[in-house]
N, CA, C and O of each residue as an XYZ file, in Angstrom:
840
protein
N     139.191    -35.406     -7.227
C     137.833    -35.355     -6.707
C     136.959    -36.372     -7.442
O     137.068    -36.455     -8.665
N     135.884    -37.346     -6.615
C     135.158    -38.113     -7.169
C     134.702    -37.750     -8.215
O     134.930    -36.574     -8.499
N     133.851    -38.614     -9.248
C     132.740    -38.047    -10.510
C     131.881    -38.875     -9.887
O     132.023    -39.970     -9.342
N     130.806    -38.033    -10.095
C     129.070    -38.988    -10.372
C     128.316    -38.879    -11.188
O     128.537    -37.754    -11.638
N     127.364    -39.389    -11.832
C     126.378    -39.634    -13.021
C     125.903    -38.087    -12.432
O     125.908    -37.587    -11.307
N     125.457    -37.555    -13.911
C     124.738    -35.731    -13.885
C     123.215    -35.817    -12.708
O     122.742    -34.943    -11.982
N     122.975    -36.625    -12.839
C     121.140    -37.542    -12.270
C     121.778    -36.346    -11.008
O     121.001    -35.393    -10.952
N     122.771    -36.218    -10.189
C     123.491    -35.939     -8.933
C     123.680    -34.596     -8.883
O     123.677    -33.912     -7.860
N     123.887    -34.128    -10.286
C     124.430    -32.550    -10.411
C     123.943    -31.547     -9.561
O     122.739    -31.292     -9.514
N     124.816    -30.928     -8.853
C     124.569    -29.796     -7.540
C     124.817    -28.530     -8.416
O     124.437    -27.508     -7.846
N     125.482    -28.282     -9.947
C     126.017    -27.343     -9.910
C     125.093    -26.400     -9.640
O     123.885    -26.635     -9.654
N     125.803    -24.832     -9.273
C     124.784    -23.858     -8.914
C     123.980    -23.732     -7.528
O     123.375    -22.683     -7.307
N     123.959    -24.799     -6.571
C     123.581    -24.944     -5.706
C     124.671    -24.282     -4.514
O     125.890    -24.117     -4.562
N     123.766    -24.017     -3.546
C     124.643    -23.656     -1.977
C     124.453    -24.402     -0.625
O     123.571    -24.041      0.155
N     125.233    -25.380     -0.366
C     125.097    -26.039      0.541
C     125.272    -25.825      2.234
O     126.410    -26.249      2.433
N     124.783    -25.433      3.397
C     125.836    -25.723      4.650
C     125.268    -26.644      5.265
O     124.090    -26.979      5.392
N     127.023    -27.340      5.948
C     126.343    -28.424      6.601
C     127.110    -27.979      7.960
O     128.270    -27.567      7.984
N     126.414    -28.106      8.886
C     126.984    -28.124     10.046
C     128.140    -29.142     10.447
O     128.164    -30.252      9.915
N     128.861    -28.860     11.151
C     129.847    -29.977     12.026
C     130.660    -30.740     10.897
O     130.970    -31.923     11.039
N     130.999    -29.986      9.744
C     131.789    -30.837      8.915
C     133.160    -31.160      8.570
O     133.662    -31.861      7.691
N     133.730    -30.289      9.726
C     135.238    -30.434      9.596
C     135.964    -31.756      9.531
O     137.107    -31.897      9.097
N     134.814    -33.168     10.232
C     135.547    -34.061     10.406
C     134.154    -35.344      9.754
O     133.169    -34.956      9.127
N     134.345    -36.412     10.003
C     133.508    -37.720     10.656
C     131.996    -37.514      8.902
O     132.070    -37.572      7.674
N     131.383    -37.383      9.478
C     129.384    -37.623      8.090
C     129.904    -36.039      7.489
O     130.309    -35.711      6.374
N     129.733    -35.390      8.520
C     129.863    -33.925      8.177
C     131.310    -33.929      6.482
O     131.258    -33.842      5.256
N     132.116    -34.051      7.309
C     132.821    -33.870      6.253
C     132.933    -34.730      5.171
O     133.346    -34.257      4.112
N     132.574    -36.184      5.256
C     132.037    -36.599      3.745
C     131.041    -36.041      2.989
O     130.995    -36.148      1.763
N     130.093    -35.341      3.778
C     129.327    -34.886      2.920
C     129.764    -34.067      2.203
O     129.350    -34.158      1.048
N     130.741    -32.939      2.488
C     130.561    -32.003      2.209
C     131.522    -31.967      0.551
O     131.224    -31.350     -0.472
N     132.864    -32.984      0.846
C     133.683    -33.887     -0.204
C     132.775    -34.030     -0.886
O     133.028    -33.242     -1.798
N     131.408    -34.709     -1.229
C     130.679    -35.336     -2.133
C     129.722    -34.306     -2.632
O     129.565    -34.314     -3.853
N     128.962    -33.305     -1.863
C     128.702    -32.053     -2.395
C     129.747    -31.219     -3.315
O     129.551    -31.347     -4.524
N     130.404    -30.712     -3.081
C     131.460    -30.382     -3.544
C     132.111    -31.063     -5.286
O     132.446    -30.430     -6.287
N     132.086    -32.154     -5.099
C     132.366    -32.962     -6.385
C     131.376    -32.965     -7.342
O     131.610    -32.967     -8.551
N     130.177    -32.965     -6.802
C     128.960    -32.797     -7.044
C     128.317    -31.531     -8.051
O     127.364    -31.419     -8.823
N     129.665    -30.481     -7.454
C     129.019    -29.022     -8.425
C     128.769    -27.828     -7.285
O     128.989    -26.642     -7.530
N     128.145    -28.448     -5.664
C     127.763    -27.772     -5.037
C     128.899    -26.400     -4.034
O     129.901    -26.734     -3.402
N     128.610    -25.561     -4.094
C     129.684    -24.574     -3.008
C     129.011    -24.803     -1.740
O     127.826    -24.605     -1.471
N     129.841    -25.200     -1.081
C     129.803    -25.901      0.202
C     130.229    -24.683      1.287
O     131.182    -23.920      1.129
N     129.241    -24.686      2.492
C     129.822    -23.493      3.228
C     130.374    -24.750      4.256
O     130.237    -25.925      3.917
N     131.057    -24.336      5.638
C     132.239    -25.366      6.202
C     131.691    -25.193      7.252
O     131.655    -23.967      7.148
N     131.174    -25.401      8.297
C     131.302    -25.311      9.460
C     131.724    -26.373     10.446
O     131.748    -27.602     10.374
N     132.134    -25.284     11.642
C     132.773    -26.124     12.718
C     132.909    -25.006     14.029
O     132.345    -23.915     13.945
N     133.565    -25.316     15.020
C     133.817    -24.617     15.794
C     134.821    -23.983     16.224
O     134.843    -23.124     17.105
N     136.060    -24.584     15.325
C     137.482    -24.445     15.207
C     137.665    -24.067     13.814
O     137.605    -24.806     12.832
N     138.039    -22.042     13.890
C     138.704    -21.438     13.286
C     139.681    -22.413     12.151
O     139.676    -22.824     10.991
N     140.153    -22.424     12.888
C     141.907    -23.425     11.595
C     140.995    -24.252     11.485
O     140.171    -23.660     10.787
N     140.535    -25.391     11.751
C     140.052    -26.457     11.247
C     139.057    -26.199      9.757
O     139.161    -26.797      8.686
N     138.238    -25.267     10.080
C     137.329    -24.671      8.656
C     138.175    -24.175      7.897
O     137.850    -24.325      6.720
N     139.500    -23.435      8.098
C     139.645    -23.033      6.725
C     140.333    -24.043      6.336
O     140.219    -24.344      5.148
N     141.287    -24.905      7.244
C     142.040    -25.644      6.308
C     141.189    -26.859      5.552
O     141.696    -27.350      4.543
N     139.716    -27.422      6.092
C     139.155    -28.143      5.489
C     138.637    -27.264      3.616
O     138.756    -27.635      2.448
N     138.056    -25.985      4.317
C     137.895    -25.200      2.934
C     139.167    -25.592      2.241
O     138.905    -26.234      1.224
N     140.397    -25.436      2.428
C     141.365    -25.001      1.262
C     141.442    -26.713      0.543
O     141.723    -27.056     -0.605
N     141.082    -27.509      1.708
C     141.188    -28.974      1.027
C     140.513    -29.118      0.219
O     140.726    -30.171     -0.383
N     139.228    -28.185     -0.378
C     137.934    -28.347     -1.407
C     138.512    -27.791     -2.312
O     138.651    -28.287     -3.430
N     138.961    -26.605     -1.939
C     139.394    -25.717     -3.007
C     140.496    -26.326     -4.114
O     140.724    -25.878     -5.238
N     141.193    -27.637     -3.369
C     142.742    -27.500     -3.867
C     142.342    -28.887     -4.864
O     142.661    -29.180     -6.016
N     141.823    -29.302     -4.237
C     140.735    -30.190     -5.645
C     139.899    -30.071     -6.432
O     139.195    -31.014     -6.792
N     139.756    -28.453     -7.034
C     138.820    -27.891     -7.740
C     137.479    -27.273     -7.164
O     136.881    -26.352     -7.720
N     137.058    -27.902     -5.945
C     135.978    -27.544     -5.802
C     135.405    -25.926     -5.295
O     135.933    -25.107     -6.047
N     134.546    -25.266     -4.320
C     134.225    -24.060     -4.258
C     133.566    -24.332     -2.987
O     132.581    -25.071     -2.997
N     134.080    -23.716     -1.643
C     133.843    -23.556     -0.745
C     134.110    -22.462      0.189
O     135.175    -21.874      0.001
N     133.251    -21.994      1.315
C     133.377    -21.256      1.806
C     133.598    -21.070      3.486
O     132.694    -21.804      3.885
N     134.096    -20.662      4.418
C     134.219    -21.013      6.174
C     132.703    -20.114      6.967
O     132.379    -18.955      6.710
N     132.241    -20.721      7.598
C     130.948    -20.419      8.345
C     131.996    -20.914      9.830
O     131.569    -21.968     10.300
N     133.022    -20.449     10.470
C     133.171    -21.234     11.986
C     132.710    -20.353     12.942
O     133.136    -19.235     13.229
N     131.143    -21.429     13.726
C     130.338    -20.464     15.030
C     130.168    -22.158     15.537
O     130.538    -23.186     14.969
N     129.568    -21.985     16.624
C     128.985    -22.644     17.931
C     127.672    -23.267     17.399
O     126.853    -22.550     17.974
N     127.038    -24.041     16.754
C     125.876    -24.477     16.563
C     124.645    -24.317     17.907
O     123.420    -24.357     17.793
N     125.322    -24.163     18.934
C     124.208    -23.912     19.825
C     124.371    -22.453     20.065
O     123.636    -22.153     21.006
N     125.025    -21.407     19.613
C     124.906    -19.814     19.795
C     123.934    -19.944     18.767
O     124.194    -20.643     17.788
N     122.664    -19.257     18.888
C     121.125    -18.949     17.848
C     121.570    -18.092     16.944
O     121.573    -18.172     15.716
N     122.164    -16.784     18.080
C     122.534    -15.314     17.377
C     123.570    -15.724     16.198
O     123.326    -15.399     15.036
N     125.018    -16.629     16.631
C     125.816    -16.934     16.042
C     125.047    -17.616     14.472
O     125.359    -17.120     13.390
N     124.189    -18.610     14.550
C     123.732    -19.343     13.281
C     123.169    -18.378     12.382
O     123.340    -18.379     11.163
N     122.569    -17.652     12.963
C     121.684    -17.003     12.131
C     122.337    -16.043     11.320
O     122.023    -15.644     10.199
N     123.472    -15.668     12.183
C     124.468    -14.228     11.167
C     125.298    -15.107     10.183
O     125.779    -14.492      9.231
N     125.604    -16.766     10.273
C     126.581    -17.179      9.581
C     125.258    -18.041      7.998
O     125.521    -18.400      6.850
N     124.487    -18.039      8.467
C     123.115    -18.506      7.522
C     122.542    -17.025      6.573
O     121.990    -16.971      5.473
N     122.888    -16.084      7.395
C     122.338    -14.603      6.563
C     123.656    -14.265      5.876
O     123.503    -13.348      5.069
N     124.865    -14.711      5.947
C     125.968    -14.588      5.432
C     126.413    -14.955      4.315
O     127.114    -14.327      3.521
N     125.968    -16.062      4.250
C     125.851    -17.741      3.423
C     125.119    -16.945      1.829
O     125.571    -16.963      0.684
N     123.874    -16.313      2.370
C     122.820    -15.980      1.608
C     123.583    -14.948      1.159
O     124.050    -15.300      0.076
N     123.922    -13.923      1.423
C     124.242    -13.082      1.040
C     125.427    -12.919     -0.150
O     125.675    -12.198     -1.116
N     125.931    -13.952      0.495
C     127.498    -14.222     -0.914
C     127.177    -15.034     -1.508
O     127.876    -15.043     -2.521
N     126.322    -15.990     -1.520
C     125.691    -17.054     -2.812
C     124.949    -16.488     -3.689
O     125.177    -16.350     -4.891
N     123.585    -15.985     -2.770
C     122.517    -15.341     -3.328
C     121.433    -16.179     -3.008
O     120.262    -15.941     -3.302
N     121.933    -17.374     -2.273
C     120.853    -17.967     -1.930
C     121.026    -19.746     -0.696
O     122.139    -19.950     -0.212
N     120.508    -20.206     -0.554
C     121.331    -21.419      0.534
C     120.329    -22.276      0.002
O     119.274    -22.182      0.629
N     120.299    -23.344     -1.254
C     119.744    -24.295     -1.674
C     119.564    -25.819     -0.211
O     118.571    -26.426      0.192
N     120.658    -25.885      0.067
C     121.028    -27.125      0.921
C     121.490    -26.603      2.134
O     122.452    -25.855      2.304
N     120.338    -27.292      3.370
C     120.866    -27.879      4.613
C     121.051    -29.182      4.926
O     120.244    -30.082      4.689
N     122.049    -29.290      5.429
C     122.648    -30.286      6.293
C     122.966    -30.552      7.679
O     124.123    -30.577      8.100
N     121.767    -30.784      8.504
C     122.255    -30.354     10.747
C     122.446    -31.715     10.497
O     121.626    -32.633     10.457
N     124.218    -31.694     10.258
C     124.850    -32.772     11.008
C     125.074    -32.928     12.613
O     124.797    -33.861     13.367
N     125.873    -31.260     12.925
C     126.483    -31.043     13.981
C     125.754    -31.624     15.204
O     124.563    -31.764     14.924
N     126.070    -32.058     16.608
C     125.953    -32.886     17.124
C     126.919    -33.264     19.023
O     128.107    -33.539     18.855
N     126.549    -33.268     20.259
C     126.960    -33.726     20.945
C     126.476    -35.091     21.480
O     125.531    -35.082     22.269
N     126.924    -36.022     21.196
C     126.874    -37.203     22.204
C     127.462    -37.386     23.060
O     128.623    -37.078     23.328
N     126.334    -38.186     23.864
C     126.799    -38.841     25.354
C     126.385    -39.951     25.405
O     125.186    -40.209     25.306
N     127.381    -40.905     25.586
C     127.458    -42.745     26.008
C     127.300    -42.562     27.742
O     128.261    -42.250     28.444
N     125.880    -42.820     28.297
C     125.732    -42.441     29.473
C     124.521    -43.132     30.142
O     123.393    -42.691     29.917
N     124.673    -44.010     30.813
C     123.478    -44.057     31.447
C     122.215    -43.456     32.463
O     122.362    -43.366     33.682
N     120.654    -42.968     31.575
C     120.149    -42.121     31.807
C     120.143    -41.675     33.299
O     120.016    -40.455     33.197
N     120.214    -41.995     34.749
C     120.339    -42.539     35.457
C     121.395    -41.674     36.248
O     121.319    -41.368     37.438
N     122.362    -41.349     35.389
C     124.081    -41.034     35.788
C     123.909    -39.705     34.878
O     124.912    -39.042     34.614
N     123.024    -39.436     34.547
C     123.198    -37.774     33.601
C     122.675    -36.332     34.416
O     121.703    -36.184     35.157
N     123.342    -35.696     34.134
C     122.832    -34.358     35.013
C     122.110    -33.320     34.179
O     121.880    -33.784     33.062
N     121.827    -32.524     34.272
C     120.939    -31.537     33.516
C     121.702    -30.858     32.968
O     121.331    -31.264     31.866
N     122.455    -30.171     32.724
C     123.543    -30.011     32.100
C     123.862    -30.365     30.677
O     123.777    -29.726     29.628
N     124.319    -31.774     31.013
C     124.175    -33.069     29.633
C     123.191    -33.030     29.091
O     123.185    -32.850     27.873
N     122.268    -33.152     29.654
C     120.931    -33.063     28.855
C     120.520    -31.506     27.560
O     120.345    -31.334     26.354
N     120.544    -30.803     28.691
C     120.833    -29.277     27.835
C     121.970    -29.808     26.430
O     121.478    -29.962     25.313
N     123.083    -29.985     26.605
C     124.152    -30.136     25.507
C     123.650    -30.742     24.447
O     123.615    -30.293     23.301
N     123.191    -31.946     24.894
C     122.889    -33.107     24.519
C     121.620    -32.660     22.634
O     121.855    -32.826     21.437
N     120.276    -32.034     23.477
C     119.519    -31.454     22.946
C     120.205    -30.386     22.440
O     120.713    -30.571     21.334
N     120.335    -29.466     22.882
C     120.761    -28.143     22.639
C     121.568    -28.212     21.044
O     121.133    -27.587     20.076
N     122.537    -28.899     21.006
C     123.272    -29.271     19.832
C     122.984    -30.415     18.561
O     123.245    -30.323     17.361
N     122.510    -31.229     19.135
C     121.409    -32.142     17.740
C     120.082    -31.322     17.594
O     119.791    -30.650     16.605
N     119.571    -31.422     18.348
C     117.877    -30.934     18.346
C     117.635    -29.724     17.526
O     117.599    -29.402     16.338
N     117.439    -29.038     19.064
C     117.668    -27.209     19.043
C     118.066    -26.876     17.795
O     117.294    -26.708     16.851
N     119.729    -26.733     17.741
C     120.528    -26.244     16.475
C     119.471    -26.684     15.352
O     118.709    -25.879     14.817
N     119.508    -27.984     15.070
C     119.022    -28.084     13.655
C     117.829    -27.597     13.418
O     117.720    -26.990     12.353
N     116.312    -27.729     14.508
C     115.359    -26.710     14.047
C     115.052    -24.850     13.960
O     114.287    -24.054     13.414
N     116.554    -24.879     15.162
C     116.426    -23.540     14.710
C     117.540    -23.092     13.210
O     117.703    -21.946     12.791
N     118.075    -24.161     12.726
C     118.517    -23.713     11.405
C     117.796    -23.630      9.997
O     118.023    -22.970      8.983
N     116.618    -24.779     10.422
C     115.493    -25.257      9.521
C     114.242    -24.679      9.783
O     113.245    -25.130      9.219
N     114.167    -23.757     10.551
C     113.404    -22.740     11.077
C     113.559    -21.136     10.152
O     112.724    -20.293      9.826
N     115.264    -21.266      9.926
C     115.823    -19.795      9.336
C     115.681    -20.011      7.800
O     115.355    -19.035      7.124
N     115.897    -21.198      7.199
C     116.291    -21.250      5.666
C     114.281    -21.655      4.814
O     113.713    -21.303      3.780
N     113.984    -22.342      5.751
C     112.928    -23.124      5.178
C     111.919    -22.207      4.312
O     111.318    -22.643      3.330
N     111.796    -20.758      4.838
C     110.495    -20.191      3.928
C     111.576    -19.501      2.879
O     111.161    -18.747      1.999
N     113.036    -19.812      3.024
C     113.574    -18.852      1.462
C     113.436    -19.937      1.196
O     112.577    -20.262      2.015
N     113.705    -21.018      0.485
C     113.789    -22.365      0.142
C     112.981    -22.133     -0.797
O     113.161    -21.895     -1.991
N     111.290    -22.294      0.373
C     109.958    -21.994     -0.090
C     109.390    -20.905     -1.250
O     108.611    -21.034     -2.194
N     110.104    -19.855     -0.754
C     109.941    -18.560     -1.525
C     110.631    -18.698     -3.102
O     110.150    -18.187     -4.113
N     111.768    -19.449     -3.042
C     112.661    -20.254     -4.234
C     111.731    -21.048     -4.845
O     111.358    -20.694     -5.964
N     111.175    -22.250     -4.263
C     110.582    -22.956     -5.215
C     111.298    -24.634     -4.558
O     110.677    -25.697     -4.564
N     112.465    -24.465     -4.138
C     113.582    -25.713     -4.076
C     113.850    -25.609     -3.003
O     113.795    -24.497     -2.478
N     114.146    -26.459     -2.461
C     114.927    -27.010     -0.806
C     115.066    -28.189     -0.324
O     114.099    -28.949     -0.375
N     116.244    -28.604      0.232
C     116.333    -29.916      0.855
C     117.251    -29.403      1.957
O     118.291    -28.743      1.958
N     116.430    -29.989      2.954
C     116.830    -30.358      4.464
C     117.246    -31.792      5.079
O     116.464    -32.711      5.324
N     118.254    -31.790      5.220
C     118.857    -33.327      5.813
C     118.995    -32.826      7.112
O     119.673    -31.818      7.311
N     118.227    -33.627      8.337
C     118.558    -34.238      9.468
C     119.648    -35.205     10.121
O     119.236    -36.364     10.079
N     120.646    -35.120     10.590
C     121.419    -36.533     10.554
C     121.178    -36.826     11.507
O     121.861    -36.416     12.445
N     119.686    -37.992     11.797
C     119.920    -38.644     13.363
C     120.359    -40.064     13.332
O     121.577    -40.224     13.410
N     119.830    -40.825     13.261
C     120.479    -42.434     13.900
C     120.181    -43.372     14.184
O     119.349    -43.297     15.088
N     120.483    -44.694     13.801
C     119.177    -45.975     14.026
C     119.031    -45.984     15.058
O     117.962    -46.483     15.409
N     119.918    -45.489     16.120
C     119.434    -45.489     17.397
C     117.967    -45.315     17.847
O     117.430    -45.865     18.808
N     117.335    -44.309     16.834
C     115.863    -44.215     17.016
C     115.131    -45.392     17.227
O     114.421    -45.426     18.232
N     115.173    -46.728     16.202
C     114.503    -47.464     16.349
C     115.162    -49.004     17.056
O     114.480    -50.020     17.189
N     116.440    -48.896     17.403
C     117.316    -49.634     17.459
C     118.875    -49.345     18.369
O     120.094    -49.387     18.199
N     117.820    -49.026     19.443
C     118.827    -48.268     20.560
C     119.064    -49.800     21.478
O     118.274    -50.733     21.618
N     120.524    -49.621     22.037
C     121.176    -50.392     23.004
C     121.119    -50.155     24.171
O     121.507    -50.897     25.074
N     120.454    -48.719     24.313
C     120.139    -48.037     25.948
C     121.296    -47.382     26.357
O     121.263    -46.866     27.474
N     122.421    -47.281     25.623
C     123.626    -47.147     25.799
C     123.755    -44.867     25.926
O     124.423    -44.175     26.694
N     122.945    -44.527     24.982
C     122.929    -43.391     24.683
C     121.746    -42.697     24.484
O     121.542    -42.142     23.404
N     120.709    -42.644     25.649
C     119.408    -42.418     26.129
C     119.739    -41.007     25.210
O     119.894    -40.744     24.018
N     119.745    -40.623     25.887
C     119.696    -38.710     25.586
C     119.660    -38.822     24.211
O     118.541    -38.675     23.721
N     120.824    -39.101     23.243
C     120.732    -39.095     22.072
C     119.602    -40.021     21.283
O     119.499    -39.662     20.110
N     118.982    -40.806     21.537
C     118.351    -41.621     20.701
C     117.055    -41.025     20.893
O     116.232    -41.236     20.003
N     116.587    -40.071     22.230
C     115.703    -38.754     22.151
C     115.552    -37.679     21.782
O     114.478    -37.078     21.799
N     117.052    -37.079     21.220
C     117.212    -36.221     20.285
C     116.799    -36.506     19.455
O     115.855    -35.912     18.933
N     117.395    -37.628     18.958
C     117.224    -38.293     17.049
C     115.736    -38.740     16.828
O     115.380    -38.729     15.650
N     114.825    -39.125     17.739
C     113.625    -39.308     17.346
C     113.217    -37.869     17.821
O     112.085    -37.958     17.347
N     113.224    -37.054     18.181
C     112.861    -35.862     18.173
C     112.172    -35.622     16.836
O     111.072    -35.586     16.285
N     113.919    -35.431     16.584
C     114.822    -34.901     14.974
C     113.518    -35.492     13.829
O     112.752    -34.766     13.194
N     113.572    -37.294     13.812
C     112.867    -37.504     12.748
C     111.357    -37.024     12.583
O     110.735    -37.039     11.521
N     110.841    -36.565     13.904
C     109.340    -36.577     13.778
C     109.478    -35.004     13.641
O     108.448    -34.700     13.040
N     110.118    -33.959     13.847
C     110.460    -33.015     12.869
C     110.124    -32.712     11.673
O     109.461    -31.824     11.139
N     110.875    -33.880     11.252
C     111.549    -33.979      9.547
C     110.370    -34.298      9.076
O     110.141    -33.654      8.052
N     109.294    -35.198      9.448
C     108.039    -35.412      8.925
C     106.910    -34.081      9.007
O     106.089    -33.969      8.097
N     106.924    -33.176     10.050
C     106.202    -32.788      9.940
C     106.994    -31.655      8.973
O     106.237    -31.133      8.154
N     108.191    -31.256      8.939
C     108.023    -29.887      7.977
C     108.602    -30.170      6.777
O     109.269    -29.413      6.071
N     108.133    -31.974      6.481
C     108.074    -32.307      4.789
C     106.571    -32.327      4.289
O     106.280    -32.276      3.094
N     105.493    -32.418      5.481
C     104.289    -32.189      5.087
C     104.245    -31.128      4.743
O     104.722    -30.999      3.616
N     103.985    -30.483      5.057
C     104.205    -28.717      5.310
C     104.625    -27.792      3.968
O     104.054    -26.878      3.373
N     106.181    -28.632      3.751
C     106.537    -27.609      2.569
C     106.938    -28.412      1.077
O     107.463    -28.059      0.021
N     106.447    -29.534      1.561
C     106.917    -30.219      0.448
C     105.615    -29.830     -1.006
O     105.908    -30.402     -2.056
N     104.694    -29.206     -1.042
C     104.066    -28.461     -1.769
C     104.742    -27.408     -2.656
O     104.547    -27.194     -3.853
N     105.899    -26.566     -1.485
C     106.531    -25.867     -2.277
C     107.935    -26.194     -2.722
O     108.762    -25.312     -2.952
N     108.146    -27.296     -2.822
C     109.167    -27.421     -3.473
C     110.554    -27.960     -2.102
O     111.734    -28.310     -2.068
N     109.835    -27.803     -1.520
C     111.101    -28.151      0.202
C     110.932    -29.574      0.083
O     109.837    -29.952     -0.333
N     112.050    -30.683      0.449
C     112.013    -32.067      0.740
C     112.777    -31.454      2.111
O     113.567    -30.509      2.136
N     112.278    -32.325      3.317
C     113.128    -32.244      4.321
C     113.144    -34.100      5.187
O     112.145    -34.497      5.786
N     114.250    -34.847      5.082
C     114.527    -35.847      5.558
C     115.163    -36.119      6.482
O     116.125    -35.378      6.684
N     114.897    -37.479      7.625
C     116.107    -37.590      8.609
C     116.560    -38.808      8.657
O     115.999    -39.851      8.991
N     117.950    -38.532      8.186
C     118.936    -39.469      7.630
C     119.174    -40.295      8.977
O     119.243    -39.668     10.034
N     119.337    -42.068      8.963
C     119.824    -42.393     10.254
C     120.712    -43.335      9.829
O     120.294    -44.425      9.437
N     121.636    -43.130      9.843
C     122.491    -43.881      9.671
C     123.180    -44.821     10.850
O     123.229    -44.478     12.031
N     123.775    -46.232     10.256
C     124.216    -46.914     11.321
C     125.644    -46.474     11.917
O     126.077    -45.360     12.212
N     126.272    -47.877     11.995
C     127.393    -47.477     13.079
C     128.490    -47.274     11.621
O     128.521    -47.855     10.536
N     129.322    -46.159     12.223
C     129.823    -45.547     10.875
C     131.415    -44.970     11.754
O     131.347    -44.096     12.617
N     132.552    -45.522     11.415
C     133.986    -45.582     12.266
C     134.369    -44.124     11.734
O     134.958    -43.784     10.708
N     133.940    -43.528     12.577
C     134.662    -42.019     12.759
C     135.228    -42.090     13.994
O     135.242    -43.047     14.768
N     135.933    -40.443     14.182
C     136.053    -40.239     15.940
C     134.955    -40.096     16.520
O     134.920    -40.355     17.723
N     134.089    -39.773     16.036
C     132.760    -39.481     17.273
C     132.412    -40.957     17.908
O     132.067    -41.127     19.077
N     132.561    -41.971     16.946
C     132.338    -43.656     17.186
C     133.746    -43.898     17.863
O     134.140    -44.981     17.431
N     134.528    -43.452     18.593
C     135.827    -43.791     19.348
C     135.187    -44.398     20.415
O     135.687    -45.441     20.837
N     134.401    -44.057     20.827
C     133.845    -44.661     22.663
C     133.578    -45.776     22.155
O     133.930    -46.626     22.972
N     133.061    -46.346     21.074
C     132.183    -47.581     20.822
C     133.612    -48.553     21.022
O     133.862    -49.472     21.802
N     134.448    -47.866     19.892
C     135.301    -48.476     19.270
C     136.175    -49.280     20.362
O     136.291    -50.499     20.491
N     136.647    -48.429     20.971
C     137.455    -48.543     22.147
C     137.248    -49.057     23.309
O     138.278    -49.348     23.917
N     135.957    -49.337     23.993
C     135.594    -49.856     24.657
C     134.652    -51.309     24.694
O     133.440    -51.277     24.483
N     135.309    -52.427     24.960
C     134.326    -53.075     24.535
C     133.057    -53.842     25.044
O     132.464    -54.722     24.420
N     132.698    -53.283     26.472
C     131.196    -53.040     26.874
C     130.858    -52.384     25.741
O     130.710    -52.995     24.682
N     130.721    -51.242     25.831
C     130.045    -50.525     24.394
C     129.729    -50.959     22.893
O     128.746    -50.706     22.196
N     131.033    -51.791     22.587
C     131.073    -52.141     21.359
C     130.257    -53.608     21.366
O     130.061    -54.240     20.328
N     129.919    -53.947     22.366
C     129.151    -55.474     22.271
C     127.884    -55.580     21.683
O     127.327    -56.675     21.611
């Protein structure tokens, strides 16, 4: 498992990040983890969470399986009151989790759209909706957003999403005004083009990738 300078130290901390079985999600959760932090796992696939858990575990680290549906509400909220309950507390969010669509707006049905939102958007404020006043009540909190340069630096390629993700960031501003008094930082991370599977459409196609 990596080392990093103490400046980094998570120990004692409780992290979940959504959607981390694979791709941002699961680096993060590797680098939390190394970090000091107990990492809860989520995903939507049973086997996939635990065997990513046992991969933390088997390198020293301390992790735990959260696998629900990021867009079931009922589902987040019992696996976030869960979290709390066996830590004692949920220092760190992370709404990675996420559906994209490479689609032109044009060619999308309502449906997509629902998904689309429903799973970047939705999910993450209603997760940052559930943790934010214990955070508050703590003293400490950080909220990561993961949206996407697409916000400012869209190809038109992935309408829906680059309206999620600016959603997402103007979010992140308003409930860092808000609680950053008490001790809450909440940011939205945008990262560029980054070769996971979720980046397979780019990859693979090269309209897309142009």
């Amino acid at each position: 498992m990596a080392k990093f300078p103490s400046i980094f130290d998570l120990t004692g901390r409780t992290a979940l990040v959504t959607g981390s079985t694979r791709g941002i999600g699961w680096s993060t959760v590797q680098c939390m983890a190394a970090l000091g932090a107990t990492v809860a796992i989520n995903g939507r696939k049973s086997e996939a969470v635990v065997a990513r858990c046992a991969e933390i575990e088997a390198e020293g680290g301390k992790a735990t399986t959260v696998p629900f549906d990021v867009t079931d509400g009922a589902a987040l909220d019992d696996a976030i009151d869960r979290v709390v309950a066996e830590a004692g507390s949920l220092d760190i969010l992370v709404a990675n989790a996420a559906h994209s669509l490479v689609k032109p707006v044009e060619e999308t049905t309502e449906a997509e759209i629902v998904a689309v939102f429903g799973s970047k958007l939705v999910s993450a404020v209603a997760a940052a909706r559930k943790v934010v006043s214990l955070m508050a009540a703590r003293g400490w909190g950080r909220i990561e957003l993961v949206s996407a340069i697409g916000v400012t630096a869209s190809n038109g390629l992935a309408p829906l999403d680059s309206a999620a993700n600016g959603a997402l960031a103007s979010f992140a501003k308003s409930l860092s005004t808000r609680f950053a008094p008490h001790g809450v930082t909440c940011n939205a991370v945008a990262p560029g083009f980054i070769d996971t599977e979720g980046a397979a459409v780019y990859r693979n196609d090269p309209d897309n990738a142009a």
